[in-house]
C-alpha positions as YAML, in Angstrom:
chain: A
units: angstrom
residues:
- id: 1
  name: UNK
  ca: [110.12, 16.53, 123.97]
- id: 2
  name: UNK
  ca: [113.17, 17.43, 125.83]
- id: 3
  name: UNK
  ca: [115.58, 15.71, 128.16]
- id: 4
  name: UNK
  ca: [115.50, 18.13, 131.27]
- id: 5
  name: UNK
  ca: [112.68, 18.47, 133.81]
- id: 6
  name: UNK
  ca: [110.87, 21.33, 132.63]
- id: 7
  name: UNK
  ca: [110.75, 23.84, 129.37]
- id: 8
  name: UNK
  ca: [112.15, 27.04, 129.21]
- id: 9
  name: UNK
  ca: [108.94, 29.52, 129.12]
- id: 10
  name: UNK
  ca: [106.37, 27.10, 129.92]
- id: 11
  name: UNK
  ca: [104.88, 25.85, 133.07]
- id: 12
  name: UNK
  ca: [103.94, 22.28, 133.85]
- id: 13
  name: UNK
  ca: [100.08, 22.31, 134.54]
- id: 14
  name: UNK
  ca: [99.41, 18.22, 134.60]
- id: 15
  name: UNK
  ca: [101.95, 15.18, 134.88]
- id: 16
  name: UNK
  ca: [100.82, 12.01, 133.79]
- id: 17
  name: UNK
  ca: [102.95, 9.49, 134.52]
- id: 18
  name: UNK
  ca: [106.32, 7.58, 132.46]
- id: 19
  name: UNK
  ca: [105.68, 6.93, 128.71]
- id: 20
  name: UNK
  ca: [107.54, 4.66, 126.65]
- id: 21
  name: UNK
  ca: [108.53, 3.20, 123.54]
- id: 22
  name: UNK
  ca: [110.88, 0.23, 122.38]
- id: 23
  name: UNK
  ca: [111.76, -1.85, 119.27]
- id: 24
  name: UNK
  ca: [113.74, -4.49, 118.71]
- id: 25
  name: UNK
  ca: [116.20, -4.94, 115.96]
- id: 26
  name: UNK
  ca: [118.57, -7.94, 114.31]
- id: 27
  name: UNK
  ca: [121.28, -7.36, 112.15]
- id: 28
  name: UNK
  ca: [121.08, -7.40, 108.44]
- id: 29
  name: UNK
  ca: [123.09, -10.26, 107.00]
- id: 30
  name: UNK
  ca: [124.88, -7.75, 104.36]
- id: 31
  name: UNK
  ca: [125.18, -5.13, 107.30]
- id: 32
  name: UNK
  ca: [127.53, -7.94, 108.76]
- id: 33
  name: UNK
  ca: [129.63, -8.79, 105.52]
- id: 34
  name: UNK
  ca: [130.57, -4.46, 105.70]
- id: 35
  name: UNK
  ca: [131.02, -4.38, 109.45]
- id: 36
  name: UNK
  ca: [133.54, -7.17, 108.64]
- id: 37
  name: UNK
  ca: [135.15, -5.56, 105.94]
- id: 38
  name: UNK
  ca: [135.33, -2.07, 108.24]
- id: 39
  name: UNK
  ca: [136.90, -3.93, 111.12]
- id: 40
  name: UNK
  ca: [139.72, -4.94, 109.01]
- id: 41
  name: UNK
  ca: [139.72, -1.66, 107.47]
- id: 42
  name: UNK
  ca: [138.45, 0.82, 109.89]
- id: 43
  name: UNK
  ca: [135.85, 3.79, 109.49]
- id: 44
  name: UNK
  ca: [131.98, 4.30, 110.02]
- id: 45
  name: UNK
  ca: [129.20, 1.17, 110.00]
- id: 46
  name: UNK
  ca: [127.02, 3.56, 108.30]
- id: 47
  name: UNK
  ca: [125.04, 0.53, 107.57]
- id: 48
  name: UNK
  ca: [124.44, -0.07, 112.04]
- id: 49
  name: UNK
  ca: [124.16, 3.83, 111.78]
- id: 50
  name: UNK
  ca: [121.30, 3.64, 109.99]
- id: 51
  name: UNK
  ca: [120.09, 0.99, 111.39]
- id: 52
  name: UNK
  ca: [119.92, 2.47, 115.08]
- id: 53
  name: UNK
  ca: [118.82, 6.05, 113.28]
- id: 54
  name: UNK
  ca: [115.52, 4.12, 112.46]
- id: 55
  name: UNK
  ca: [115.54, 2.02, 115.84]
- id: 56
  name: UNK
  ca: [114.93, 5.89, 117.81]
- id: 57
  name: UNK
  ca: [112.96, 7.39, 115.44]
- id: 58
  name: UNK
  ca: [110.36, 4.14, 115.66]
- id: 59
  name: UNK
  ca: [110.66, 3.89, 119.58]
- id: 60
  name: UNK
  ca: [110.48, 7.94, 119.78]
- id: 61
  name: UNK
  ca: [107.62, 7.58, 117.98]
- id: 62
  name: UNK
  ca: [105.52, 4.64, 119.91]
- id: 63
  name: UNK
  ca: [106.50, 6.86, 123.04]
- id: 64
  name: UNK
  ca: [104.92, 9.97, 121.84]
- id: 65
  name: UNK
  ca: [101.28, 8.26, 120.40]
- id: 66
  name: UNK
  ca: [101.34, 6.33, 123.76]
- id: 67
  name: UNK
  ca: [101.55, 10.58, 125.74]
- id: 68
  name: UNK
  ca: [99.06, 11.73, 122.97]
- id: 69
  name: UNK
  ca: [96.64, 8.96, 124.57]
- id: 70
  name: UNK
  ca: [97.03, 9.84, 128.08]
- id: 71
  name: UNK
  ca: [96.54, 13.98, 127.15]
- id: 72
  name: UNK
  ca: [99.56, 15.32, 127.17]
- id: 73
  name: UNK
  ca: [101.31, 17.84, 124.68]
- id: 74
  name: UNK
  ca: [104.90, 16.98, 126.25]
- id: 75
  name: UNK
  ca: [107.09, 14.79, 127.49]
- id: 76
  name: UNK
  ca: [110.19, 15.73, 129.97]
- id: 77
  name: UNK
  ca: [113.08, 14.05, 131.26]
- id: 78
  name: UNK
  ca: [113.64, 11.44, 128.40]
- id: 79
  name: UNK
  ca: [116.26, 9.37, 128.16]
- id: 80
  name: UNK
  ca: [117.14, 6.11, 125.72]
- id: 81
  name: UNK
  ca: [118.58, 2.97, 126.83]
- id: 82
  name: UNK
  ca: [120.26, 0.15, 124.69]
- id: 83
  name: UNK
  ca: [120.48, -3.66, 125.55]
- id: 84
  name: UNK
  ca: [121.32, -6.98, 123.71]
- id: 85
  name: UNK
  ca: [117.67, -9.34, 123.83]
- id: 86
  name: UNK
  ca: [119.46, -11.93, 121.77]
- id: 87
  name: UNK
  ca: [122.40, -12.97, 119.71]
- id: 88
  name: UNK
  ca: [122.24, -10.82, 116.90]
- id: 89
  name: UNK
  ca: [119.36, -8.32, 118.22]
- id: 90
  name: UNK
  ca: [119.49, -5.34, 120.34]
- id: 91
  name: UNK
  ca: [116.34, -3.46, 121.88]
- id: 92
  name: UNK
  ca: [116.11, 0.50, 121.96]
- id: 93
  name: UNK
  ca: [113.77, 1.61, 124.56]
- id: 94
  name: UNK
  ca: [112.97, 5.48, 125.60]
- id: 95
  name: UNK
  ca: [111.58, 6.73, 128.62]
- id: 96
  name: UNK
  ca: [109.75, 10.13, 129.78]
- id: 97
  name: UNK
  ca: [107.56, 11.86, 131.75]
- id: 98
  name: UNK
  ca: [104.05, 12.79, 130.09]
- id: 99
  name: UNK
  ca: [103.08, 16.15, 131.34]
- id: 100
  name: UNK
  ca: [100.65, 19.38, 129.45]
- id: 101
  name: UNK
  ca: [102.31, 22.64, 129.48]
- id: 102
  name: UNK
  ca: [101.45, 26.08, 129.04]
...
């Protein structure tokens, strides 16, 4: 997985089209009672940190399964994106191109 359009070393033999994966998170009621207290305070929300750590790692890996299906042993050119779905909730979504290299 890699975010530029081809790998170092390795040549692109089939492209299968844009992969994806998303998941949708709400805050955590105590997550919200520290965020307060760090706003007044100031310093990390290791608590959202966390949080959006877990968000990737669950959309990377709906992304990946869904290139393993269609063949491929790559994905190029992936990117994330961030948007708010509803008050309180906030969807991660990443993006690539499935491809097999050599």
């Amino acid at each position: 997985m890699t975010n530029v359009e081809t790998i170092p070393g390795k040549t692109i033999v089939s492209c299968y089209g844009v992969v994806s994966g998303s998941t949708v998170r709400a805050k955590h009621a105590g997550r919200d009672i520290m965020a307060g207290l760090k706003n007044i305070f100031g310093g990390e929300l290791k608590g959202y940190t966390e949080l959006l750590e877990e968000s990737r790692e669950e959309a990377i890996q709906r992304m990946q399964s869904q290139a393993k299906q269609m063949g491929a042993n790559a994905i190029v050119n992936v990117r994330f994106s961030t948007s708010s779905v509803a008050a309180g909730a906030a969807e991660i979504y990443v993006y690539g191109t499935a491809v097999t290299v050599e």
